[in-house]
GUVEX-835178 format. One record per residue (C-alpha): z, y, x; residue number from 1; residue in one letter. Coordinates in steps of 0.02 Angstrom, whole numbers. Layout:
# residues N
NODE        w        v        u   sevo   tornu
NODE        Z        Y        X    NUM       a
...
# end
This chain:
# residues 249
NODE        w        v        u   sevo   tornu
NODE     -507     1688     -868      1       x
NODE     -531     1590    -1010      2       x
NODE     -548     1645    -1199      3       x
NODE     -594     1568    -1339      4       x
NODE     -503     1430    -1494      5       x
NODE     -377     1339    -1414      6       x
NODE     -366     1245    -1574      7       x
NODE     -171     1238    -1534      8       x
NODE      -18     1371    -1548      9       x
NODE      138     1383    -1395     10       x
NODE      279     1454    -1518     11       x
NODE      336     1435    -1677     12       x
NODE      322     1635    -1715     13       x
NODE      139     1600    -1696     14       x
NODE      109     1504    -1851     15       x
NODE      136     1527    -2048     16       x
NODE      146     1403    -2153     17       x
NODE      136     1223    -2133     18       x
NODE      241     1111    -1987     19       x
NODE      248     1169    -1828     20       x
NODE      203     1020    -1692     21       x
NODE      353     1027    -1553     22       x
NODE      240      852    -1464     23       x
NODE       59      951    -1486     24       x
NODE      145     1084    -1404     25       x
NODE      207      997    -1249     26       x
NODE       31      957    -1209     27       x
NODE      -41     1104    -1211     28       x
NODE      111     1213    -1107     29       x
NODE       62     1047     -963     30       x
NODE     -110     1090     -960     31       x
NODE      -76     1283     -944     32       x
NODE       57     1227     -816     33       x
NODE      -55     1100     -732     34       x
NODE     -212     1248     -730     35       x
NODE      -85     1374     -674     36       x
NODE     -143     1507     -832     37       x
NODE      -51     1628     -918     38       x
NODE      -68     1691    -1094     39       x
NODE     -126     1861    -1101     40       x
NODE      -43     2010    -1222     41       x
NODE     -143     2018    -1371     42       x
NODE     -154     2172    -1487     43       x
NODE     -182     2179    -1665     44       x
NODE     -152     2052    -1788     45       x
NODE      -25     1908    -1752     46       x
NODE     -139     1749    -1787     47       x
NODE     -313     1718    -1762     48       x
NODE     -332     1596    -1907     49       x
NODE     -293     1567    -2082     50       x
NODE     -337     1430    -2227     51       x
NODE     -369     1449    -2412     52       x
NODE     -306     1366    -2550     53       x
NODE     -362     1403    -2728     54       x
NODE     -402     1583    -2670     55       x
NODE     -218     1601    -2579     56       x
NODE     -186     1580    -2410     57       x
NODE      -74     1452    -2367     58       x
NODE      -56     1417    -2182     59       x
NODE      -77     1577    -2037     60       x
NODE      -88     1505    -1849     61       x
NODE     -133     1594    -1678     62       x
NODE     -278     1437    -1609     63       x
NODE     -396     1581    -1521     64       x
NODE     -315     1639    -1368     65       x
NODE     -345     1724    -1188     66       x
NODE     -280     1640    -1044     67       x
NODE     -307     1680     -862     68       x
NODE     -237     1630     -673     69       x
NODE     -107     1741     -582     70       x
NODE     -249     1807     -464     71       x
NODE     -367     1877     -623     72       x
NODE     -200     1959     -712     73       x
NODE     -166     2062     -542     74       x
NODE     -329     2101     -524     75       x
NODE     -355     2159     -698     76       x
NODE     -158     2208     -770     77       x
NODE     -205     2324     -880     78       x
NODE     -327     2193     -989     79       x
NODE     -291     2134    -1142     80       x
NODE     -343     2039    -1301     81       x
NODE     -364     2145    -1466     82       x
NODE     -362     2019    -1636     83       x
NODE     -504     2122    -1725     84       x
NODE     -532     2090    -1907     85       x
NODE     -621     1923    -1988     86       x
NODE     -773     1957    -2088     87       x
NODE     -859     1775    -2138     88       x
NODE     -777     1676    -2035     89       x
NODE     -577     1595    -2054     90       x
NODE     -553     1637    -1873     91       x
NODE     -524     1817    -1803     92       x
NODE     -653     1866    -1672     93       x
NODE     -563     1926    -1515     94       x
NODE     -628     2079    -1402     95       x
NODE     -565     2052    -1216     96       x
NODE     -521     2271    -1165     97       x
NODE     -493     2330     -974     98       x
NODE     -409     2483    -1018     99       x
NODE     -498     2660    -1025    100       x
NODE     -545     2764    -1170    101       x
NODE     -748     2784    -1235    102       x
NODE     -823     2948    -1141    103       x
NODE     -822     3076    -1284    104       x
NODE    -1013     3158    -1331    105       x
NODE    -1053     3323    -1391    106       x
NODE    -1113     3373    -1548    107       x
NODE    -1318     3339    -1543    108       x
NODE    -1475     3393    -1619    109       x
NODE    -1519     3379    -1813    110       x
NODE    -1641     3242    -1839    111       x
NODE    -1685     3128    -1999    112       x
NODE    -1573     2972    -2031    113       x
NODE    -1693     2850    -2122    114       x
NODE    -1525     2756    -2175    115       x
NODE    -1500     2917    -2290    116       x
NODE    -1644     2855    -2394    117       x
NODE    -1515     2699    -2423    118       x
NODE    -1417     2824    -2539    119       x
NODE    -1442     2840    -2706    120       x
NODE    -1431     3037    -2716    121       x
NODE    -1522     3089    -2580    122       x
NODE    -1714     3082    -2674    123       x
NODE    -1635     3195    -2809    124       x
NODE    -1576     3344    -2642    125       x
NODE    -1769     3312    -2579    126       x
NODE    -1853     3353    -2740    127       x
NODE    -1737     3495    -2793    128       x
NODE    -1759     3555    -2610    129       x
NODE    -1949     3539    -2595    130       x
NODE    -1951     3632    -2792    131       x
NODE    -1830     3789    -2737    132       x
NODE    -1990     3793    -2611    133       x
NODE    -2122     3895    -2689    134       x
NODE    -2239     3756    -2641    135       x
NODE    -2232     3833    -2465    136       x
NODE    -2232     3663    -2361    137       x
NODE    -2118     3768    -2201    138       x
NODE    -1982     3827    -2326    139       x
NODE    -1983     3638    -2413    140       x
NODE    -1940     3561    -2244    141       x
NODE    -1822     3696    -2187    142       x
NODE    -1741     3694    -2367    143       x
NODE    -1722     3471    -2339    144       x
NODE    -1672     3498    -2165    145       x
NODE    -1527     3602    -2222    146       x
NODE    -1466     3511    -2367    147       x
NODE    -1504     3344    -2270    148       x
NODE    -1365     3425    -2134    149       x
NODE    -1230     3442    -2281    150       x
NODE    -1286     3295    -2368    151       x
NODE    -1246     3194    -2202    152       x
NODE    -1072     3282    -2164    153       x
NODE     -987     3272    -2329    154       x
NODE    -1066     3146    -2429    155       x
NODE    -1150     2988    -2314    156       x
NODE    -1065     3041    -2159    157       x
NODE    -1081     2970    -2014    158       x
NODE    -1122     2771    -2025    159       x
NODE    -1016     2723    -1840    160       x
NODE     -863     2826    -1920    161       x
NODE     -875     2739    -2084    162       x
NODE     -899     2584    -2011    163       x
NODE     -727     2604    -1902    164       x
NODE     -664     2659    -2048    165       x
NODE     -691     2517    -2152    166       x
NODE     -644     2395    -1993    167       x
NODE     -469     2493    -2004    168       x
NODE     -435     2450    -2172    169       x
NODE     -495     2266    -2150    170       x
NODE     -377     2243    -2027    171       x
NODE     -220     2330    -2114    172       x
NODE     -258     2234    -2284    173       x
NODE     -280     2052    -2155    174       x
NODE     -130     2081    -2066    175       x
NODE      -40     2120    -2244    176       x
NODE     -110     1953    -2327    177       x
NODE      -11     1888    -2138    178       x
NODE      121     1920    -2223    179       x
NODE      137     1937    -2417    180       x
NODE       29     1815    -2521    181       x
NODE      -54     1952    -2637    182       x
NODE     -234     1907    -2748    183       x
NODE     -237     2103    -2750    184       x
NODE     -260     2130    -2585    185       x
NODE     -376     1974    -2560    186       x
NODE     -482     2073    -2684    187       x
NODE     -483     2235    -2597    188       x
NODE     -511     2118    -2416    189       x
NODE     -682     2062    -2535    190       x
NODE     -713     2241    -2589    191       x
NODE     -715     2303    -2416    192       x
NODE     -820     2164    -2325    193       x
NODE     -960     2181    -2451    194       x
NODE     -957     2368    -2411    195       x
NODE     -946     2332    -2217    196       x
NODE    -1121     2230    -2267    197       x
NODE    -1183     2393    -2335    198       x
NODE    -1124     2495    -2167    199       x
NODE    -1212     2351    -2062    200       x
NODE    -1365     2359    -2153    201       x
NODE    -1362     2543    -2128    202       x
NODE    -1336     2532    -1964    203       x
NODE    -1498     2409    -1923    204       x
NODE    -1593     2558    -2012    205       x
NODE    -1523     2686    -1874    206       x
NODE    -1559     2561    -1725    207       x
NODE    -1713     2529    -1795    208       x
NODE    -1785     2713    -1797    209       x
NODE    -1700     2754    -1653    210       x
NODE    -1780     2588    -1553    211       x
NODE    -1966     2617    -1619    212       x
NODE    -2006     2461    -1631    213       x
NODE    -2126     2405    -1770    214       x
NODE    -2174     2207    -1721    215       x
NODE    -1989     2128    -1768    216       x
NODE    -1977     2093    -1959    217       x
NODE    -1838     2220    -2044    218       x
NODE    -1688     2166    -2153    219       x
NODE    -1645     2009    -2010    220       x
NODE    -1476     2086    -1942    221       x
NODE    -1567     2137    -1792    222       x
NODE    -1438     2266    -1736    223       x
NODE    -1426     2216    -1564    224       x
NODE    -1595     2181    -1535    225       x
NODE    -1653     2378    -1590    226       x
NODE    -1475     2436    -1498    227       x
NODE    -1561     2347    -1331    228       x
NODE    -1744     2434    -1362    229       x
NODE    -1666     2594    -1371    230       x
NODE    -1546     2601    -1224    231       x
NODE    -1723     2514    -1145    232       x
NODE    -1807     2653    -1204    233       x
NODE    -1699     2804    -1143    234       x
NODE    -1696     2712     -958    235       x
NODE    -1857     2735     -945    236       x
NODE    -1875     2924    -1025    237       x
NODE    -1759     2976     -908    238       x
NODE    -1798     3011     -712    239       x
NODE    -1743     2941     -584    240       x
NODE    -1811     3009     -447    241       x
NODE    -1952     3117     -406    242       x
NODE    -2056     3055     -243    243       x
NODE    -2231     3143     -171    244       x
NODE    -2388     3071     -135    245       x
NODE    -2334     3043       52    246       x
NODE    -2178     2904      -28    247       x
NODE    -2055     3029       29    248       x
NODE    -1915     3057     -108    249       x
# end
């Protein structure tokens, strides 16, 4: 299975804009024909890459592909390719999916978002928390606790639903702009990936808590590096096994 920019489209419905090459085509359906692949479904947004001009986009074409042999499609027919949304790059990133939704989780435990800190209101709910307090530390915490709680649910919410969210709307303002040349919309597409910045930024500060690491400098877009230390982290909190002195398990 191969995925990736083809630099090249197979049909005319797979481009906007511009000439459509019937010769460049003809080379790349032999070398699909001569490798024996077959273009996988894709889900999403219909091309994968755009150009600007002036602001405007002028040209729309489907380069990044999947492509796999007869043998991986019946091994795997329920696979697909979902276009997700472009953020700094002019080509869509594409996510390969098996089928199969995400295991849902229950409701968990209150415990302190740092990222909250991130919002402008929340240091005026900790000091009229800790005030309505009596200077008595235990009813300052509980009182923070509390309004942290329905600080979190209706006004910062949760950053992973935000962030989905915002990736929504990116990709139903993209696959508009597919369509219907609009600066209006290229604003709001601006609009939304600086806020989608925010959410990321956000998010390192929950990974970052959550990984307890101290040694890696903050602010580098080290999401996936704190993401890693914390699943590392709660493989080795959790047991295993239990096994007595004599080795038996």
């Amino acid at each position: 299975m191969l995925i990736g920019d083809f630099n090249e489209t197979f049909i005319p419905s797979e481009q906007r804009g511009g000439i459509f090459q019937h010769n460049r085509v003809v080379l790349f359906a032999n070398f699909m024909d001569q490798c024996n692949l077959l273009d996988l479904k894709t889900s999403g947004g219909r091309f994968t890459w755009h150009r600007n001009h002036n602001g405007l986009r002028i040209l729309f074409k489907k380069l990044d592909k999947g492509l796999a042999n007869v043998e991986w499609r019946l091994a795997f027919p329920e696979a697909f390719v979902e276009v997700l949304f472009r953020l700094h790059s002019d080509h869509n990133p594409l996510l390969i999916r098996f089928g199969g939704l995400p295991i849902a989780r229950g409701p968990r435990p209150f415990r302190f978002e740092a990222a909250l800190i991130d919002h402008a209101d929340y240091s005026t709910l900790v000091e009229r928390a800790w005030a309505s307090s009596n200077h008595n530390t235990d009813i300052a915490l509980n009182n923070v606790r509390q309004e942290s709680i329905t600080f979190n649910q209706e006004v910062f919410r949760n950053i992973f639903k935000r962030k989905r969210h915002i990736e929504s709307r990116l990709k139903g303002v993209q696959n508009y702009l597919e369509r219907v040349d609009s600066l209006h919309h290229i604003l709001i597409e601006r609009d939304l990936q600086q806020e989608y910045n925010h959410i990321l930024f956000q998010e390192e500060m929950h990974w970052y808590q959550k990984s307890r690491e101290q040694w890696v400098k903050f602010g580098d877009k080290n999401s996936a590096f704190f993401h890693t230390q914390t699943i590392i982290r709660r493989k080795r909190n959790r047991v295993h096994r239990l096994q007595l002195p004599n080795h038996i398990l």
